[in-house]
C-alpha positions in Angstrom: -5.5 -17.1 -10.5 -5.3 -14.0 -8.2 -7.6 -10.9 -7.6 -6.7 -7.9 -6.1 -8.7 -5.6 -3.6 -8.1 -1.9 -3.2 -9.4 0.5 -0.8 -8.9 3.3 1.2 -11.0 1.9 3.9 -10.6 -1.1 5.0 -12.9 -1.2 7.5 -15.7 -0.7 5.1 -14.3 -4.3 3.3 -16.0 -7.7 4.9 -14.0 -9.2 7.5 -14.6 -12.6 5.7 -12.8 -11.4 2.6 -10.2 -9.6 4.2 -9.6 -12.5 6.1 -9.2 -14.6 3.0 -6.5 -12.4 1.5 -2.4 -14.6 1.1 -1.4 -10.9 1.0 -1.8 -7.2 2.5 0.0 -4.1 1.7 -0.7 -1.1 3.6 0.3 2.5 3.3 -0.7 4.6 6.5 -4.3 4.3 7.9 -5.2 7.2 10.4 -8.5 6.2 11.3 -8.7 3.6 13.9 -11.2 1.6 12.4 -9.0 0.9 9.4 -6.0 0.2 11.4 -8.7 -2.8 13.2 -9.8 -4.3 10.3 -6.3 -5.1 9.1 -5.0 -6.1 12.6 -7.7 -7.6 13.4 -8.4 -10.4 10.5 -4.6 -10.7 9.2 -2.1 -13.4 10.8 0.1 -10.3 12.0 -2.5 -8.4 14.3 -1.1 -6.5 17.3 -1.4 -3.7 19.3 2.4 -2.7 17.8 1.1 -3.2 14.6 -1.7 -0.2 14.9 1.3 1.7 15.7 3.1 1.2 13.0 0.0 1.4 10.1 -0.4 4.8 12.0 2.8 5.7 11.6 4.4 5.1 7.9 5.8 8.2 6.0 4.6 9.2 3.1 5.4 6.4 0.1 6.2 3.4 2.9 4.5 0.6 3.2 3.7 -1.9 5.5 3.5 -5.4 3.2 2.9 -9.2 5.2 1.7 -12.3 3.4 2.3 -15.1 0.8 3.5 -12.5 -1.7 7.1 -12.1 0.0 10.4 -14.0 -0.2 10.3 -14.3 3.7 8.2 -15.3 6.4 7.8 -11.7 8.0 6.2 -8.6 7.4 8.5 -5.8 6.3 8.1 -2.2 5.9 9.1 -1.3 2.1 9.4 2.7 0.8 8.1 3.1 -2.5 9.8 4.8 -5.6 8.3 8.4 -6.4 7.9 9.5 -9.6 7.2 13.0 -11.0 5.4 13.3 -14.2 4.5 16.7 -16.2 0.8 17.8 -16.1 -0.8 17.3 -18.9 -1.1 21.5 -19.2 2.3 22.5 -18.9 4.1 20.8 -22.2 3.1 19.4 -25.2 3.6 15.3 -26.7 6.9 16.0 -27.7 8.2 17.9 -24.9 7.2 15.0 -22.7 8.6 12.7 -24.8 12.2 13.7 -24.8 12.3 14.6 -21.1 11.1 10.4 -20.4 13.6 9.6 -22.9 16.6 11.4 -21.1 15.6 10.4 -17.7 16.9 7.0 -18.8 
């Protein structure tokens, strides 16, 4: 059994259940109250660690916990995927162009 929490502020999440999390994954935080609340109540915390949630690219991620093959955090970039607005062609359209992308 496993339950997932999403936010784009962590800071605004209890320390008790962040603290309870196996797993984090963690695109870039800005605010420096975000960056504490993961450093702060995961196994991982540093001062380096700030840094780094400060300083992902776009699509990376910053991933520690239970949920990985290994024993350390790692820094994964994640697949981007453009998809026609709904506006611009019809069912069909959108069908065959996902059909030939494969």
């Amino acid at each position: 059994m496993g339950f997932v929490i999403m936010t784009q502020r962590p800071a605004y999440v209890s320390k008790s259940v962040i603290s309870q999390c196996n797993s984090v994954v963690s695109f870039r935080l800005m605010s420096g109250n975000d960056q504490d609340a993961i450093v702060n109540y995961t196994e991982y915390g540093s001062r380096s660690l700030k840094q780094y949630l400060a300083g992902l690219a776009d699509h990376e991620a910053f991933i520690c916990g239970t949920a990985l093959p290994c024993k350390f955090p790692v820094i994964v970039e994640t697949r981007v995927e453009e998809y026609p607005r709904k506006s611009t062609k019809n069912a069909k359209q959108i069908f065959e162009q996902m059909k030939n992308k494969k």
